[in-house]
N, CA, C and O atoms as CSV, one atom per row, in Angstrom:
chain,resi,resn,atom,element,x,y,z
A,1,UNK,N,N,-74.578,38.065,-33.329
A,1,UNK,CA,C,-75.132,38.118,-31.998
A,1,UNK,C,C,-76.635,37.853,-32.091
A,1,UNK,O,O,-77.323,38.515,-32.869
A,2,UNK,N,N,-77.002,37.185,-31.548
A,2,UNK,CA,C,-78.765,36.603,-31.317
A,2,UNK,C,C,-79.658,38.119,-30.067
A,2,UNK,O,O,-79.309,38.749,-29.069
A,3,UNK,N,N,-80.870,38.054,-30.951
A,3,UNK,CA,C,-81.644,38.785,-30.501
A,3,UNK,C,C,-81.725,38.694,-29.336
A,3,UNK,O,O,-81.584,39.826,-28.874
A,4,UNK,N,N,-81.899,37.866,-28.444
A,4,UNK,CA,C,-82.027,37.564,-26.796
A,4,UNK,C,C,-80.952,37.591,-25.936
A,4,UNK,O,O,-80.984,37.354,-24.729
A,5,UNK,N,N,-79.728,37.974,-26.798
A,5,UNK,CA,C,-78.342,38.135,-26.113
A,5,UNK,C,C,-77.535,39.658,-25.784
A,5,UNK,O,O,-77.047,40.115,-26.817
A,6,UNK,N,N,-77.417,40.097,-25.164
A,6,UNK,CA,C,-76.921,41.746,-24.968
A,6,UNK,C,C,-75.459,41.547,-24.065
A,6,UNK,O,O,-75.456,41.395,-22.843
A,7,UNK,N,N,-74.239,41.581,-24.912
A,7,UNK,CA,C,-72.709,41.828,-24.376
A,7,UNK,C,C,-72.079,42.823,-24.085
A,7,UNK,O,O,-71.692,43.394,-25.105
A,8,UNK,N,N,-71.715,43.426,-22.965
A,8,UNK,CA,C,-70.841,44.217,-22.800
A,8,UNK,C,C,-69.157,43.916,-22.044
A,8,UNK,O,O,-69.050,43.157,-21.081
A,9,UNK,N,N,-68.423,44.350,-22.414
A,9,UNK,CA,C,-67.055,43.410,-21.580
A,9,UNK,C,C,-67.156,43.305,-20.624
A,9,UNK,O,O,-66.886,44.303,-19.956
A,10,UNK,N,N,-67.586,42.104,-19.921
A,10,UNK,CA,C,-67.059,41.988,-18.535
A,10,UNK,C,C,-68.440,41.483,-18.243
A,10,UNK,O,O,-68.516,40.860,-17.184
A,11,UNK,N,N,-69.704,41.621,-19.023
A,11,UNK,CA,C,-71.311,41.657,-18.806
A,11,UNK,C,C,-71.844,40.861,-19.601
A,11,UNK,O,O,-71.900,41.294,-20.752
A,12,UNK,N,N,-72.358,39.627,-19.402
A,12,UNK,CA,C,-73.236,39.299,-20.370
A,12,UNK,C,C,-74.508,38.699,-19.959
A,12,UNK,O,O,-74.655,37.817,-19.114
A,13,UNK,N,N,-75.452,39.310,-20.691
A,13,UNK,CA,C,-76.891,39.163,-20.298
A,13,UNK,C,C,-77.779,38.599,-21.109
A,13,UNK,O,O,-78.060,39.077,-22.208
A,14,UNK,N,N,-78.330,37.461,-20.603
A,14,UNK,CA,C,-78.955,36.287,-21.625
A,14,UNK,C,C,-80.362,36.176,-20.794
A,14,UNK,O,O,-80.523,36.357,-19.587
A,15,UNK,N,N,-81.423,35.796,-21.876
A,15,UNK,CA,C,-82.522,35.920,-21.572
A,15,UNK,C,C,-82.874,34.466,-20.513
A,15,UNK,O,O,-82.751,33.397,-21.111
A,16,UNK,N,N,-83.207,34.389,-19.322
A,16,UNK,CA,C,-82.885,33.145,-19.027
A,16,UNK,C,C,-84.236,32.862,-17.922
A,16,UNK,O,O,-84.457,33.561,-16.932
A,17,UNK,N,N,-84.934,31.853,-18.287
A,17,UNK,CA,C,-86.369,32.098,-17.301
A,17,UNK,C,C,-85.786,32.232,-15.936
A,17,UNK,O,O,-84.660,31.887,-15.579
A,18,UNK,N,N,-87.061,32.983,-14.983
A,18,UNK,CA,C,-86.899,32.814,-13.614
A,18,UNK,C,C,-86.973,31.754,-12.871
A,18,UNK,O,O,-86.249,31.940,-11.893
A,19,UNK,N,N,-87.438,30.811,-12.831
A,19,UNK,CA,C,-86.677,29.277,-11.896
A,19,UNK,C,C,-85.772,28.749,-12.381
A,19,UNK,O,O,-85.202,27.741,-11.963
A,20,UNK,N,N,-85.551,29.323,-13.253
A,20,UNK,CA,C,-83.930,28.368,-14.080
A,20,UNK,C,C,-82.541,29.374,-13.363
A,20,UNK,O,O,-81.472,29.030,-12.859
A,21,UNK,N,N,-83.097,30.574,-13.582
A,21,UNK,CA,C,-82.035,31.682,-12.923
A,21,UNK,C,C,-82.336,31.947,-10.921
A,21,UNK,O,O,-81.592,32.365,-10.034
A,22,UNK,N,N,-83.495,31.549,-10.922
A,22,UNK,CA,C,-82.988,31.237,-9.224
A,22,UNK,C,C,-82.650,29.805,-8.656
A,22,UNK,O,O,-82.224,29.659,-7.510
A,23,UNK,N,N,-82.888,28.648,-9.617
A,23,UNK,CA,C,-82.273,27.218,-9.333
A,23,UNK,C,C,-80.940,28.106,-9.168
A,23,UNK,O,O,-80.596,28.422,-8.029
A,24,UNK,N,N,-79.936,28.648,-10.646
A,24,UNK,CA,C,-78.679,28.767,-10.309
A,24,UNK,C,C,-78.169,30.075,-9.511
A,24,UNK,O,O,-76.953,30.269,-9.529
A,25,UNK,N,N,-78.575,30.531,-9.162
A,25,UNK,CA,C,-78.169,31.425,-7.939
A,25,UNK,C,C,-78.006,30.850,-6.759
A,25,UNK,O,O,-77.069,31.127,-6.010
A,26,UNK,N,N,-79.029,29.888,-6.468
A,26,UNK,CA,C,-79.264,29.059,-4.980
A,26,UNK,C,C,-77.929,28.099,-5.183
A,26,UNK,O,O,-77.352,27.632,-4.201
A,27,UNK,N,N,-77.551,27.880,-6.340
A,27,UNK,CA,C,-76.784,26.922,-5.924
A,27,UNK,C,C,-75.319,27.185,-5.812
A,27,UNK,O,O,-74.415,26.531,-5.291
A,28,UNK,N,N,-75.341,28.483,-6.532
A,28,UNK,CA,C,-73.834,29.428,-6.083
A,28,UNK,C,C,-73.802,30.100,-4.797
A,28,UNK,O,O,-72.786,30.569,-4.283
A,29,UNK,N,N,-75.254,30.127,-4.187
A,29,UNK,CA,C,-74.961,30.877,-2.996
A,29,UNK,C,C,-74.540,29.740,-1.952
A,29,UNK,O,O,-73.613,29.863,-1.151
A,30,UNK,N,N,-75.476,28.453,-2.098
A,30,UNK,CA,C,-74.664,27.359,-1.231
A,30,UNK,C,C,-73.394,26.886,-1.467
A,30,UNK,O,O,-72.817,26.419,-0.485
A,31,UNK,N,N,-72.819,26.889,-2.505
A,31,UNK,CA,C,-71.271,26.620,-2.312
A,31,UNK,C,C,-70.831,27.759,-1.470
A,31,UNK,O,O,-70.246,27.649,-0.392
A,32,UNK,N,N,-71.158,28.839,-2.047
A,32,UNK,CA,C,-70.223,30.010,-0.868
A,32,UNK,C,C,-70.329,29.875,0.551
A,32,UNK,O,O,-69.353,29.845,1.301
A,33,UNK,N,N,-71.824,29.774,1.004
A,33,UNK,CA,C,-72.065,29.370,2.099
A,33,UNK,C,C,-71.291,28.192,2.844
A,33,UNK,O,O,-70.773,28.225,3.960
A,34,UNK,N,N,-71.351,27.156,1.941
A,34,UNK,CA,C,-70.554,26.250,2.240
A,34,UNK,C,C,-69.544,26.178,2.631
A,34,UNK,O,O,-69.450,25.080,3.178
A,35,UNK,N,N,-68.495,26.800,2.709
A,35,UNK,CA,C,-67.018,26.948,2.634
A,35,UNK,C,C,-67.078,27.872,3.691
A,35,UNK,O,O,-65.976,27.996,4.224
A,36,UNK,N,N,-68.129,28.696,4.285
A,36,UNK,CA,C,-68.090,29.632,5.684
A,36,UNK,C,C,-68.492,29.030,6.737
A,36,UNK,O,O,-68.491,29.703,7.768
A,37,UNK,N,N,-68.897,27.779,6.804
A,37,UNK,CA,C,-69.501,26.814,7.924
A,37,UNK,C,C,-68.268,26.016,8.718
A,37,UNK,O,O,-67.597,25.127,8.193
A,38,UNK,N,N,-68.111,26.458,9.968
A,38,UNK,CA,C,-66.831,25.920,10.625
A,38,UNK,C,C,-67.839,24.949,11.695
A,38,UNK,O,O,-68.890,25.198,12.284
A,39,UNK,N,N,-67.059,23.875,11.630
A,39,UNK,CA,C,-67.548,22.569,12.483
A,39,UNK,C,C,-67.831,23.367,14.241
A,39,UNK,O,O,-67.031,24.272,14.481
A,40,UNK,N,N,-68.778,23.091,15.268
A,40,UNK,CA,C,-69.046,23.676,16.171
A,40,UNK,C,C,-67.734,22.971,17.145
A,40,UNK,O,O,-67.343,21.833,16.885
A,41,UNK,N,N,-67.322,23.518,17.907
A,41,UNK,CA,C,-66.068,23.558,18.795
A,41,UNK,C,C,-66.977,22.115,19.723
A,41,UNK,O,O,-66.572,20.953,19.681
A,42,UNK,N,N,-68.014,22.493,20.366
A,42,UNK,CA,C,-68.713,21.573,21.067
A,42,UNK,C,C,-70.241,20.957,20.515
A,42,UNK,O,O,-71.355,21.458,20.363
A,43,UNK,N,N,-69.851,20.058,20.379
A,43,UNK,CA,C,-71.087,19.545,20.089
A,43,UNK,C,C,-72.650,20.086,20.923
A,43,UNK,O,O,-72.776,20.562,22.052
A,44,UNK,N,N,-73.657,19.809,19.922
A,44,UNK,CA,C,-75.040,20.012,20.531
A,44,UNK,C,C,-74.995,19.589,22.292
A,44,UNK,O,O,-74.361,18.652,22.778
A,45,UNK,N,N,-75.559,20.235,22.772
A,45,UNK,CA,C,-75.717,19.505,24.550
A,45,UNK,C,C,-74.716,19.081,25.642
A,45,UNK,O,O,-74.872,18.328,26.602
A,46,UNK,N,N,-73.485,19.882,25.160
A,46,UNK,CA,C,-72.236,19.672,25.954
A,46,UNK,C,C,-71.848,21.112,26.569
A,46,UNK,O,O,-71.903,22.204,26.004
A,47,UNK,N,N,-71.657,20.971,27.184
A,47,UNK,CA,C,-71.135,22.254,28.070
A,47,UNK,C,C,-69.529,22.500,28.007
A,47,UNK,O,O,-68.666,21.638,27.839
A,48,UNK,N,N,-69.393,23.576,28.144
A,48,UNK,CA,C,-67.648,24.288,27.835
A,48,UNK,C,C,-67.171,23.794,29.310
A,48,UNK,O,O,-68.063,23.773,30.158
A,49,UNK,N,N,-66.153,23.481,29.626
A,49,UNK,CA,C,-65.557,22.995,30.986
A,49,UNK,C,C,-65.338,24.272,32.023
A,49,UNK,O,O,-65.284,24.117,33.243
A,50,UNK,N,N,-65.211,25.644,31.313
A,50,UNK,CA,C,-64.988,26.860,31.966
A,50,UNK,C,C,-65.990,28.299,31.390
A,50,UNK,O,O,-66.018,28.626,30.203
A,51,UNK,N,N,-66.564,28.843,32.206
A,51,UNK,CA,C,-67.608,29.919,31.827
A,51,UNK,C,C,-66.786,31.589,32.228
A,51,UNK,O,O,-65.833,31.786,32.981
A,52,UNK,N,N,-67.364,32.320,31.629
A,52,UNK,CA,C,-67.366,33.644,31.991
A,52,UNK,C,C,-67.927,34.064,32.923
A,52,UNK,O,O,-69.045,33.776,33.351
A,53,UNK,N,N,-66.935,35.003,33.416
A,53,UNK,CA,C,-68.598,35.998,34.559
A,53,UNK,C,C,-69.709,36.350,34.386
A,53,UNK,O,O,-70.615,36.381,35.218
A,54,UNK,N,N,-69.743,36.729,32.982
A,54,UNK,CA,C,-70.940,37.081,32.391
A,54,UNK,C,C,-72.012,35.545,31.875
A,54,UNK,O,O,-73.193,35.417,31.555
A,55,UNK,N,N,-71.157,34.847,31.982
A,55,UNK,CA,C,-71.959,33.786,31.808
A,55,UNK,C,C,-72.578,32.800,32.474
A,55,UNK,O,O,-73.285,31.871,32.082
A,56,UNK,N,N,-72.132,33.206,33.771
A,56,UNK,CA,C,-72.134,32.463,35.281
A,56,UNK,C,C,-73.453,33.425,35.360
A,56,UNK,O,O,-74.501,32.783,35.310
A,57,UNK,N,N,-73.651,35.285,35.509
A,57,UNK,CA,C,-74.243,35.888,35.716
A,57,UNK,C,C,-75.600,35.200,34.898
A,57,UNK,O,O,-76.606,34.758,35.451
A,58,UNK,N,N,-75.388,35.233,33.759
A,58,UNK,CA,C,-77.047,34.941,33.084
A,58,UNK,C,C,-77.265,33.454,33.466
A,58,UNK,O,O,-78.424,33.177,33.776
A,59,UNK,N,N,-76.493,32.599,33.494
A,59,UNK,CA,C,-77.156,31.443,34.098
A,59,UNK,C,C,-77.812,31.210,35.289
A,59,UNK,O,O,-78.888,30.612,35.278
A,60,UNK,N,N,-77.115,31.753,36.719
A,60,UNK,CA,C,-77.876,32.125,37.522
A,60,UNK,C,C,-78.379,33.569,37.860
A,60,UNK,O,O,-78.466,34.029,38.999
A,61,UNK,N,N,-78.700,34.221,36.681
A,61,UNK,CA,C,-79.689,35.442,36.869
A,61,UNK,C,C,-79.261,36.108,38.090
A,61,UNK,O,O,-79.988,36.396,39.040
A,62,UNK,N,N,-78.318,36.272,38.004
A,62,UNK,CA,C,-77.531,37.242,38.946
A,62,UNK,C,C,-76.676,38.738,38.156
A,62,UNK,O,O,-76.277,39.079,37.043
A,63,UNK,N,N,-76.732,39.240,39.458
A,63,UNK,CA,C,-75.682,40.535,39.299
A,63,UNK,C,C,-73.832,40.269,39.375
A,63,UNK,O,O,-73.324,39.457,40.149
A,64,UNK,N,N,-73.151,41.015,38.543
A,64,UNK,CA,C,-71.760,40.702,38.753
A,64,UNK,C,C,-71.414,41.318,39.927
A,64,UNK,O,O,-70.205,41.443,40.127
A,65,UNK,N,N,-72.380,41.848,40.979
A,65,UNK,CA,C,-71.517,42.151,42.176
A,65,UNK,C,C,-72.028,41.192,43.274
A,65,UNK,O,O,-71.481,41.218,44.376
A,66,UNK,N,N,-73.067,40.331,43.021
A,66,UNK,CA,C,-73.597,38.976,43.990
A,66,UNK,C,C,-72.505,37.817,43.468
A,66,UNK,O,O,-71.983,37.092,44.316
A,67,UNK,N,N,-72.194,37.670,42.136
A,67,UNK,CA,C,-70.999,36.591,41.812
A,67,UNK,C,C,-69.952,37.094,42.704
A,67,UNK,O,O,-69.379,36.295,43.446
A,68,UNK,N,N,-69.643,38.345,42.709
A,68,UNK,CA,C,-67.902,38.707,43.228
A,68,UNK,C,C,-68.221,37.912,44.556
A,68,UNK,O,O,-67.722,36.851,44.931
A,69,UNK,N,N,-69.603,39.043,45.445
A,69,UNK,CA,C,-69.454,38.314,46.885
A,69,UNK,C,C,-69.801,36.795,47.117
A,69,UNK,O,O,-69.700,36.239,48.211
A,70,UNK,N,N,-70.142,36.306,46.171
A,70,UNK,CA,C,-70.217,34.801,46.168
A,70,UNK,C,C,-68.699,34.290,45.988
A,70,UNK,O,O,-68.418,33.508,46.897
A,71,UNK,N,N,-68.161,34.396,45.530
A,71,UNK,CA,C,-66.768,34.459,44.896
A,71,UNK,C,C,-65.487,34.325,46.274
A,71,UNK,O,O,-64.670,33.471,46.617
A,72,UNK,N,N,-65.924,35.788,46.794
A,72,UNK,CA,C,-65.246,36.017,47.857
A,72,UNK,C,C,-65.759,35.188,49.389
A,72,UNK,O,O,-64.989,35.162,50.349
A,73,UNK,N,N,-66.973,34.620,49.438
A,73,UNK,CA,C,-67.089,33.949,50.584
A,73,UNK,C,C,-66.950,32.768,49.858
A,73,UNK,O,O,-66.905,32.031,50.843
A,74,UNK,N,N,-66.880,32.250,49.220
A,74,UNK,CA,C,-66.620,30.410,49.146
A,74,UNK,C,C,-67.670,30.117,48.759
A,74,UNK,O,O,-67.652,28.892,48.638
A,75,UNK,N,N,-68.788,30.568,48.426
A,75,UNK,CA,C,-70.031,30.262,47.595
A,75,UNK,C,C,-69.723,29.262,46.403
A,75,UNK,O,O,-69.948,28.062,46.245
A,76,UNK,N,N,-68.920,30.556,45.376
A,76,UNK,CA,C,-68.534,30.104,44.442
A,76,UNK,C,C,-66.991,30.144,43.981
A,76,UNK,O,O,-66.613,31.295,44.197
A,77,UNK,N,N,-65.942,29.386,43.442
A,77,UNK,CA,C,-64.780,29.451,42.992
A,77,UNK,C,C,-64.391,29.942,41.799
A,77,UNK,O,O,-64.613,29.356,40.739
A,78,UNK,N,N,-63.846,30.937,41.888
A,78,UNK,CA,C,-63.427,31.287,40.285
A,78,UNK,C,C,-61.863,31.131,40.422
A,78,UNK,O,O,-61.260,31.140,41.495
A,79,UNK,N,N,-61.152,30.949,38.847
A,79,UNK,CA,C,-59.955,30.410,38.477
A,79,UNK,C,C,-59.757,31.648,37.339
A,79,UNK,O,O,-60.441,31.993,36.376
A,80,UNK,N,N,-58.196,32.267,38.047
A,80,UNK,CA,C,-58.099,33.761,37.434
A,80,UNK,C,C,-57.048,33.537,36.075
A,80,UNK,O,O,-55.864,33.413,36.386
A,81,UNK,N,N,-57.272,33.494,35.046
A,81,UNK,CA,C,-56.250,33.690,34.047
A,81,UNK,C,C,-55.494,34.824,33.259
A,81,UNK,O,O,-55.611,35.251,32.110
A,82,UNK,N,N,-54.676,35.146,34.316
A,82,UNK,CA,C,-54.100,36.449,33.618
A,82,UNK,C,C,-55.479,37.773,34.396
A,82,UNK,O,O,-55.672,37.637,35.604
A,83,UNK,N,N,-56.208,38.783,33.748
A,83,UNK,CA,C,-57.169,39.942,34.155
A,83,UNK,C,C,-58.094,39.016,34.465
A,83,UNK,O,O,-58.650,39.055,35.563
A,84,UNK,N,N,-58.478,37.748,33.243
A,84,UNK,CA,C,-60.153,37.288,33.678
A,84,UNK,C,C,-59.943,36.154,34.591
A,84,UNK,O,O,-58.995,35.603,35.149
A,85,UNK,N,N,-61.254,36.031,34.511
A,85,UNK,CA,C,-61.988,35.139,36.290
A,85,UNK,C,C,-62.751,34.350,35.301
A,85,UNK,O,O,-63.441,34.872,34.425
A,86,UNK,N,N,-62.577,32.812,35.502
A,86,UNK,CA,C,-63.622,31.754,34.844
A,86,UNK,C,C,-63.935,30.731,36.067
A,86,UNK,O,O,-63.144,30.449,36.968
A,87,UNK,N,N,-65.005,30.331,35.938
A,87,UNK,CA,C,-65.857,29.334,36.850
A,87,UNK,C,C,-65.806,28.036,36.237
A,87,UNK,O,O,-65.674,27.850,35.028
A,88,UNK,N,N,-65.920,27.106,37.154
A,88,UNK,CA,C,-65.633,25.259,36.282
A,88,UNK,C,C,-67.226,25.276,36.204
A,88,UNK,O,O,-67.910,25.454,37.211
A,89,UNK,N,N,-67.772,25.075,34.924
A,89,UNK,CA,C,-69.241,24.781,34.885
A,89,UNK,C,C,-69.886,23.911,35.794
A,89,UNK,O,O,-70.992,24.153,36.278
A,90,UNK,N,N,-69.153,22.811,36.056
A,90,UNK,CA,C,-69.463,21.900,36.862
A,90,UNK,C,C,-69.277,22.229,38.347
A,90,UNK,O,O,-69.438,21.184,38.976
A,91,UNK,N,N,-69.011,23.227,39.142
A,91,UNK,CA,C,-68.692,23.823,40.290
A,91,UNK,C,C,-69.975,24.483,40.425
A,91,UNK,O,O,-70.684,24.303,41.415
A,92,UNK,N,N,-70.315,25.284,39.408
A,92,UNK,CA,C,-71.294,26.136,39.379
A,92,UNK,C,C,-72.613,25.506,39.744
A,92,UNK,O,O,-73.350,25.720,40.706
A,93,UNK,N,N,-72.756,24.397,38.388
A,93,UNK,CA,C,-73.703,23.551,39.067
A,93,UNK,C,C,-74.018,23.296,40.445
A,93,UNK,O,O,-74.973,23.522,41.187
A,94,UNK,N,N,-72.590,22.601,40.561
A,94,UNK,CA,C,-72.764,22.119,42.026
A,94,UNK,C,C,-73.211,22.573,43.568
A,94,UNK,O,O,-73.605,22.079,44.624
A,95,UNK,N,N,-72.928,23.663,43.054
A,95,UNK,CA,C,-73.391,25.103,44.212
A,95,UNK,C,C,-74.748,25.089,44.184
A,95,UNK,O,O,-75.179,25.355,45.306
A,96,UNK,N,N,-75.896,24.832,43.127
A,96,UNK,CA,C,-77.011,25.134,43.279
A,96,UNK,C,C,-77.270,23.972,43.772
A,96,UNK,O,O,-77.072,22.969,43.086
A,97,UNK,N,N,-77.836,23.875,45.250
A,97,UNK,CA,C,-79.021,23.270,46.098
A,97,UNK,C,C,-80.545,23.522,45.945
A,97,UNK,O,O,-81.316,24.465,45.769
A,98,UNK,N,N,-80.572,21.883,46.139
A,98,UNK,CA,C,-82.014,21.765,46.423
A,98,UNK,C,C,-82.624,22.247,47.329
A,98,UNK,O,O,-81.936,22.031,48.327
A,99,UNK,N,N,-83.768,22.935,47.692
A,99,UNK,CA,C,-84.203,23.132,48.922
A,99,UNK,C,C,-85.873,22.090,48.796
A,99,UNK,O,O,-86.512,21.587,47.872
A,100,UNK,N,N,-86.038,22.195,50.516
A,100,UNK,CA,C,-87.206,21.190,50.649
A,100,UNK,C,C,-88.776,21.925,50.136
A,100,UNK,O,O,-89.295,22.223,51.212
A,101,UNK,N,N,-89.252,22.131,49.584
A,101,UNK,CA,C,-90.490,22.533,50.257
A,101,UNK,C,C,-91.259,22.229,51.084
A,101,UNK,O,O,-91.791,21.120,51.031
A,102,UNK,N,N,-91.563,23.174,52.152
A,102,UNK,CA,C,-92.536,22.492,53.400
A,102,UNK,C,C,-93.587,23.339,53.090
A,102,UNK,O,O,-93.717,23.746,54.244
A,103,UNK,N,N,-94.335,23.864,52.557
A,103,UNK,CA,C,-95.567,24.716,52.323
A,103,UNK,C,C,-96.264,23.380,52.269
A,103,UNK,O,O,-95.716,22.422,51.723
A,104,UNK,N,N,-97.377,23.296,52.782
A,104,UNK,CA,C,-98.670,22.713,53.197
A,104,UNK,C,C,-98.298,21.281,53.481
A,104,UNK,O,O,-99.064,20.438,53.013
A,105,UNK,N,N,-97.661,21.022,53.899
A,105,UNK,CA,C,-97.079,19.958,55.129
A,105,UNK,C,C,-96.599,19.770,56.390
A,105,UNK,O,O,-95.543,20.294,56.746
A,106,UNK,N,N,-97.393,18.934,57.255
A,106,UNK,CA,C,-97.643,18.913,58.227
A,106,UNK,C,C,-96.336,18.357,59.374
A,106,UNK,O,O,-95.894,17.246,59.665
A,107,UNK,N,N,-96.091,19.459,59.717
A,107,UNK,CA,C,-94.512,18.882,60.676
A,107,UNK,C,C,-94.986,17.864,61.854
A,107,UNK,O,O,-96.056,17.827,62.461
A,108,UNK,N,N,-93.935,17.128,61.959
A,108,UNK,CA,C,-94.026,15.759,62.499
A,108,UNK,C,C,-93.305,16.570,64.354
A,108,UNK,O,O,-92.328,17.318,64.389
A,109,UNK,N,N,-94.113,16.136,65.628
A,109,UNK,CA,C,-93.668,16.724,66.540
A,109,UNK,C,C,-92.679,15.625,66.975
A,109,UNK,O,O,-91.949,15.803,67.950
């Protein structure tokens, strides 16, 4: 056994510089890593075709009891599956109007 070498079963510990022993750590930790990376369902900048309540709520910074009564007057449409309630993203959108601004413009008689 060499002076710089210390074995125990199952253990072996070799004298091994520090950028040589964190090159190979980095590169066992990216294979592992590797193999936990699942392809994204939707690509960057695409929107899901159907949202949550809760997700309708933070987009338009609302309360889940202004969605319900939006909900319930025709504001907004939700589509019930089974207990939950999902919104067509694109509905949602569509609901938000432009309004004009008239602040410091002069109405025409």
């Amino acid at each position: 056994m060499a002076a710089n070498n210390f074995q125990i079963p199952g253990i072996i510990l070799h004298s091994t510089p520090i950028p040589e022993l964190r090159a190979m750590i980095g590169e066992v930790i990216e294979e592992k890593l590797s193999n936990f990376r699942q392809p994204s369902e939707t690509p960057p900048g695409t929107h899901k075709d159907y949202i949550s309540r809760k997700e309708v709520c933070d987009l338009l910074q609302i309360s889940t009891a202004t969605l319900f009564y939006w909900t319930k007057d025709g504001t907004l449409k939700g589509y019930r599956i089974g207990s939950r309630v999902l919104y067509k993203t694109a509905e949602v959108e569509a609901a938000l109007t432009e309004i004009a601004c008239t602040k410091n413009k002069r109405r025409r008689a």
